[in-house]
C-alpha positions in Angstrom: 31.3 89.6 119.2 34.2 89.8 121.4 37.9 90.5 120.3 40.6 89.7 122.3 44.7 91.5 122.1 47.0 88.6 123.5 50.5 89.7 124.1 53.0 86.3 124.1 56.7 86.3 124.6 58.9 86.9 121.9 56.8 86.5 119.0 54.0 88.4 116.8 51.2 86.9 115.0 48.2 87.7 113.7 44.6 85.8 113.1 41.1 86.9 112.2 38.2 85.8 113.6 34.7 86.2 111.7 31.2 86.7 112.0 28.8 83.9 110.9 28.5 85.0 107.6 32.4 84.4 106.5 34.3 81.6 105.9 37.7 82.0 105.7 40.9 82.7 108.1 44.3 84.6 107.7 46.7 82.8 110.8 50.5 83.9 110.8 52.1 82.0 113.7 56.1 82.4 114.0 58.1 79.5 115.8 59.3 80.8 119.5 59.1 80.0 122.9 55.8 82.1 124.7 55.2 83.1 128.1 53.4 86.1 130.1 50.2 85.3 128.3 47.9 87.7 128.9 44.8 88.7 127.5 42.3 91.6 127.7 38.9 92.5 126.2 38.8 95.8 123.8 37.3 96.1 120.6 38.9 96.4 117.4 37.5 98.2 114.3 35.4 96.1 112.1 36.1 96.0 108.5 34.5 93.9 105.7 32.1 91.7 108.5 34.9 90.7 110.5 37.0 91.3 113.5 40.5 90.9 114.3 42.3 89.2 117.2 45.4 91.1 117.6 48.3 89.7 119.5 51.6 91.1 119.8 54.7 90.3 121.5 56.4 91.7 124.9 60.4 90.5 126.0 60.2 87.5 128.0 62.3 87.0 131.2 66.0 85.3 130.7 64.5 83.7 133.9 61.3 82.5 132.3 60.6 78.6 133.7 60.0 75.6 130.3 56.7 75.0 131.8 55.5 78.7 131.5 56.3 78.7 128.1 54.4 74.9 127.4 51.6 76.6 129.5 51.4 80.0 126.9 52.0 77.8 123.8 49.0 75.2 125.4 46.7 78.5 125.9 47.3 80.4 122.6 46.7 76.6 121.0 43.1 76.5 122.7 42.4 80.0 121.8 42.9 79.7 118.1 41.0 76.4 118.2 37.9 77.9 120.0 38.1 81.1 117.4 39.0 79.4 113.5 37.8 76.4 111.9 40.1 73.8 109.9 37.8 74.5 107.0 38.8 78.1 107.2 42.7 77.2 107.2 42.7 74.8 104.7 40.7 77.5 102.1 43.6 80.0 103.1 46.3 77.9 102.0 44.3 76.5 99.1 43.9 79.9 98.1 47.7 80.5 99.1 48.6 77.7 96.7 46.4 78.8 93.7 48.5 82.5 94.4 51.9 80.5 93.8 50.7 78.3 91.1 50.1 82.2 89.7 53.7 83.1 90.3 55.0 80.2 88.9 53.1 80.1 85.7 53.5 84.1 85.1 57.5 84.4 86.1 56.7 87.1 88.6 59.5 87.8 91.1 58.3 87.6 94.6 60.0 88.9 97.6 60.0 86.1 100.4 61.6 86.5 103.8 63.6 83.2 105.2 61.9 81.7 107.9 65.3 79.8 108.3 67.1 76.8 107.0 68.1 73.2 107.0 71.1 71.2 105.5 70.0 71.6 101.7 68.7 75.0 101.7 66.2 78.2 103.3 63.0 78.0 104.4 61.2 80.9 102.7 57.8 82.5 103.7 54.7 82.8 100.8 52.0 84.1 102.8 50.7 81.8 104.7 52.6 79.0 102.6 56.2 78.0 103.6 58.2 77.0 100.8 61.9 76.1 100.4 65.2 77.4 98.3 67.6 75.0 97.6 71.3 75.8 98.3 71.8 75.1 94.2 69.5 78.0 93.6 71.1 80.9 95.6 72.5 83.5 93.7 76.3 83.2 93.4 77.0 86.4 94.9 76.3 85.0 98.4 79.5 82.5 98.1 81.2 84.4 96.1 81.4 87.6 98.4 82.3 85.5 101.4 84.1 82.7 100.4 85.4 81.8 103.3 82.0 80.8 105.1 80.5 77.7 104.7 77.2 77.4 103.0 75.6 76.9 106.3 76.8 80.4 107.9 75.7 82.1 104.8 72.3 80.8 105.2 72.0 81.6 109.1 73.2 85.1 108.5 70.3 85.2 105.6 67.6 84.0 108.1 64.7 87.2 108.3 66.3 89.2 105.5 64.0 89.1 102.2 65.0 87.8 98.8 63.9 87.8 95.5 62.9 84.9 94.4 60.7 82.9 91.2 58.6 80.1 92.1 59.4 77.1 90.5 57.5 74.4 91.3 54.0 74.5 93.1 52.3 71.4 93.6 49.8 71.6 96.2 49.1 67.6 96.7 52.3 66.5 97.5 52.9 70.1 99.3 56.3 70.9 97.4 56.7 74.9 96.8 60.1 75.7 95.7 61.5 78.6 94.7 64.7 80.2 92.7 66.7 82.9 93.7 69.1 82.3 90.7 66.2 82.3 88.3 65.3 85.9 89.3 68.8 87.4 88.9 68.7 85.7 85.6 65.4 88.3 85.0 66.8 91.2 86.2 71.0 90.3 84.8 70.6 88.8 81.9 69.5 91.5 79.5 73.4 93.1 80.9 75.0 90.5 78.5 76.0 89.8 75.0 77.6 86.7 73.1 81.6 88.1 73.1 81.2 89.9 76.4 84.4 89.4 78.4 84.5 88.7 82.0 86.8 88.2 85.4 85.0 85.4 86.9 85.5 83.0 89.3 85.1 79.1 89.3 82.5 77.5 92.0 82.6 73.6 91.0 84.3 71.5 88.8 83.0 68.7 87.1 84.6 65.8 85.1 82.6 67.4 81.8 83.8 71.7 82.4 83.6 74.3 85.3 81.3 76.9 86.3 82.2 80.0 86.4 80.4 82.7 87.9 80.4 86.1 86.1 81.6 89.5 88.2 79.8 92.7 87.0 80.7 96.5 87.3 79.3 96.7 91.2 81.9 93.7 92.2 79.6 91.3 92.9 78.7 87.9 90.9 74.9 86.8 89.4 75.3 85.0 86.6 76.7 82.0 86.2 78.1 79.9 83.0 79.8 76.9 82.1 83.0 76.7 80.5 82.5 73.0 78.6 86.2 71.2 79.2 86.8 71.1 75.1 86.6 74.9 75.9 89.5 75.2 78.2 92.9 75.2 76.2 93.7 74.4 73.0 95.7 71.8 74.2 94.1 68.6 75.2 93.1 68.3 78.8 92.7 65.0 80.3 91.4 66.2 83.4 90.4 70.0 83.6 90.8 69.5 87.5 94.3 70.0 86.4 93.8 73.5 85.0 91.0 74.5 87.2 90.4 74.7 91.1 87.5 75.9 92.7 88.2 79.8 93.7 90.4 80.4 90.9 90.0 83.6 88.9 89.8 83.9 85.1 88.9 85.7 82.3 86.3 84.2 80.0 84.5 85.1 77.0 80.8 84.5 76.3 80.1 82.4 73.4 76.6 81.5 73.5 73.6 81.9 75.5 70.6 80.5 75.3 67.9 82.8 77.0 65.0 80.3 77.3 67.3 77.7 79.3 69.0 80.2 81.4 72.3 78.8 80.3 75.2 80.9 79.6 78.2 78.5 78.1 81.8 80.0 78.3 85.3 79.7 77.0 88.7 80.6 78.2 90.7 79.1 75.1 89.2 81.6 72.7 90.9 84.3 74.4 94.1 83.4 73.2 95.0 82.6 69.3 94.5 79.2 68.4 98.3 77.6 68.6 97.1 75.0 66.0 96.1 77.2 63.0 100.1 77.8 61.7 101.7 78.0 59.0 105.1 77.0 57.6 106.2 80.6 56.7 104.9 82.0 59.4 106.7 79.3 61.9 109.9 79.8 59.8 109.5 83.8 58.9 111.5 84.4 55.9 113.1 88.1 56.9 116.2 87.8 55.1 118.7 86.8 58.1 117.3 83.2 57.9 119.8 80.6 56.5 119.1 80.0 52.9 118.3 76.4 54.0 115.9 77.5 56.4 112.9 76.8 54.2 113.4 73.9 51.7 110.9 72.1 49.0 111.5 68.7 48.3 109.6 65.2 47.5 107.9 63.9 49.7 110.1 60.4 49.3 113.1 62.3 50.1 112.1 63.7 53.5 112.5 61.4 56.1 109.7 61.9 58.8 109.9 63.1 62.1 110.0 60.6 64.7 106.6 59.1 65.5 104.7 60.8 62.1 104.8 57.5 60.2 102.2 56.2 63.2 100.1 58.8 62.7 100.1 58.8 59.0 98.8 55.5 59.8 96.4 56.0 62.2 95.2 59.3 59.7 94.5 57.3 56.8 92.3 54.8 59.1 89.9 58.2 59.6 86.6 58.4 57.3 87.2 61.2 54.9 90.9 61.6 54.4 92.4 59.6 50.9 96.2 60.4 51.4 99.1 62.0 54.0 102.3 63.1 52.6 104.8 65.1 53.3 105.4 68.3 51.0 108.4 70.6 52.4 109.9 71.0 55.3 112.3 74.1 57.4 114.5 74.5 60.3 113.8 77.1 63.1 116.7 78.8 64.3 116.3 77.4 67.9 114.9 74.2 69.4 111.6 75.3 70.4 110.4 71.8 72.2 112.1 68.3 71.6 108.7 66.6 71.4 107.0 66.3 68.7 104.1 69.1 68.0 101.4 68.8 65.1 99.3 72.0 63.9 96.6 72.8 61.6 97.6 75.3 59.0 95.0 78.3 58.7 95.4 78.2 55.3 91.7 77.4 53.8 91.6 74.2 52.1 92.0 73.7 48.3 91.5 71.2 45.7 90.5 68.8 49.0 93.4 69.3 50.0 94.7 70.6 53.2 97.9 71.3 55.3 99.2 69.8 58.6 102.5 71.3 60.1 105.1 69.0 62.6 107.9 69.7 64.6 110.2 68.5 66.6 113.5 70.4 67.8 114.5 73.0 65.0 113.1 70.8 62.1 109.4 71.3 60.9 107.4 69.4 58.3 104.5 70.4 56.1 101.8 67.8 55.5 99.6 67.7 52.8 96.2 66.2 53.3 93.5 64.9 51.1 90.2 65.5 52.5 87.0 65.9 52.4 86.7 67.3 55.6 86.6 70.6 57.2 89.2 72.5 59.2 86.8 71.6 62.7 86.5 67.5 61.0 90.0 67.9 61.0 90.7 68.6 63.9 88.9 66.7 65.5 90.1 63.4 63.6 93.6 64.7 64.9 92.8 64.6 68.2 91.2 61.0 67.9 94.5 59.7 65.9 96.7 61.0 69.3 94.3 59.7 71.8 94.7 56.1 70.1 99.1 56.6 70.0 100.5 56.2 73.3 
């Protein structure tokens, strides 16, 4: 049986022709311009009942005419047709697809060179299969070590290098192979970290509902990613985290939970801080012995007259399911004016008897609040922040 070697422009690809007795076909073809087609007859080793046509790829002239090049492409074309069957190419790729419907099903990281790109993400080789990488699913540390490129430069410069990569999604009908570079760095990262790691990382986007951050390790560079939820932010109430948070920014964060069969990692930057809310009235007013002796005072609650704006909120508190009564127990006055608006804080003292302790200031003067309640210090709070969303 005769073997050809064809040697084409600026491009390398390999086929395999066989003998009556086998049916199927290996064809790697990379996209290029050909010219200087030339073919000679030599015989190449047989293996396994089959031969090899071998061509390989010589430097085509800058000066090198379009036609010459439709001419090769036209003559390579009618040499592949004369040599392989469509029967033997489509049980190639069949087989091709069975391999990534393998991949996908076992998790098993494969290492796929880009082929190239388009505007929503890389082309990525799977033997004879071409599948594609969504921009979404890069690994952070691609944007995150050259910011300053668009998305679009970083995949050109990633065109021929090889990545690791998880397939997920193989459907051979409607010809959709997609992979996940992000998945595999989970693999290989995610064992690294622990619920109340801390880390410097820096925020990609920002969404109305939190911001993801991605996470920088030891070596400098950034695989993981998490999301820090917007209730996770401050322990102020943010309106819109947009405010707080702008793509690019660095921040610490601290891992509070991760769930390892979603691949989700869920951040907060509030808990690095002590939570402003849980007060209490000696500890706002510390009694050292140079306060005034009217610093810290007990009276009836029908003798303290409220702080500008409480009664509303008294109002608004007893509306809330779970909490029977709001009065005022005692009240203090700080040695300096610390804000003129008014501020409310939970106490950290636990809760007894049902009943539990609100703190208020405004200027020098602060209030304790008793509550009775059947909720918890997080039911609490949370009916708070309803009762101030509803005051203008």
């Amino acid at each position: 049986m005769p073997v050809f070697t064809a040697t084409i422009g600026s491009v390398s690809f390999l086929s395999q022709l066989f003998n009556q007795d086998v049916s199927s076909i290996s064809c790697f073809l990379n996209q290029t311009k050909l010219s200087n087609l030339c073919c000679k007859r030599s015989l190449i080793k047989k293996s396994s009942s089959f031969y090899t046509l071998k061509v390989s790829a010589s430097s085509a002239s800058t000066n090198a005419k379009t036609d010459n090049s439709e001419k090769a492409e036209a003559a390579v074309t009618k040499l592949l047709d004369n040599s392989v069957s469509s029967d033997d190419i489509r049980q190639r790729r069949s087989a091709d697809w069975k391999e990534a419907r393998a991949y996908r099903q076992s998790g098993f990281i494969y290492g796929g060179r880009v082929e190239g790109f388009n505007g929503g993400g890389l082309l990525v080789r799977f033997y004879s299969l071409v599948g594609f990488l969504p921009f979404p699913q890069l690994s952070p540390s691609h944007t995150c070590k050259e910011p300053s490129k668009t998305i679009h430069q970083i995949a050109k410069s990633l065109v021929g290098s090889l990545l690791s990569v998880k397939v997920i999604q193989a459907e051979e009908e409607s010809r959709k192979l997609i992979f996940s570079e992000k998945e595999a760095v989970w693999t290989k990262f995610s064992t690294r970290i622990n619920v109340g790691d801390i880390f410097v990382g820096r925020v990609g986007s920002v969404e109305d509902y939190g911001a993801f951050v991605h996470l920088r390790f030891p070596d400098g560079l950034y695989y993981l990613t998490g999301l820090v939820h917007v209730s996770e932010v401050s322990w102020d109430l943010v309106q819109d985290i947009r405010d707080i948070l702008t793509e690019g920014d660095d921040v610490r964060v601290k891992i509070i939970s991760i769930d390892r069969g979603k691949s989700r990692i869920t951040l907060s930057i509030k808990q690095l801080e002590e939570d402003p809310l849980l007060e209490t009235l000696d500890k706002v007013i510390p009694q050292d012995g140079s306060a005034n002796s009217d610093s810290l005072t007990t009276s009836n609650s029908s003798t303290i007259e409220p702080l500008p704006g409480l009664d509303a909120i008294f109002k608004e508190l007893l509306l809330e399911d779970g909490i029977d009564d709001v009065r005022i127990s005692r009240q203090g006055f700080e040695k300096r004016v610390v804000s003129p608006d008014l501020q409310i804080w939970l106490s950290n003292a636990p809760p007894s008897d049902d009943m539990f302790t609100l703190l208020a200031r405004a200027g020098r003067q602060v209030q304790e609040i008793q509550l009775t309640t059947s909720l918890d210090q997080e039911g609490i709070k949370k009916a708070l922040q309803r009762v101030l969303e509803r005051i203008p």
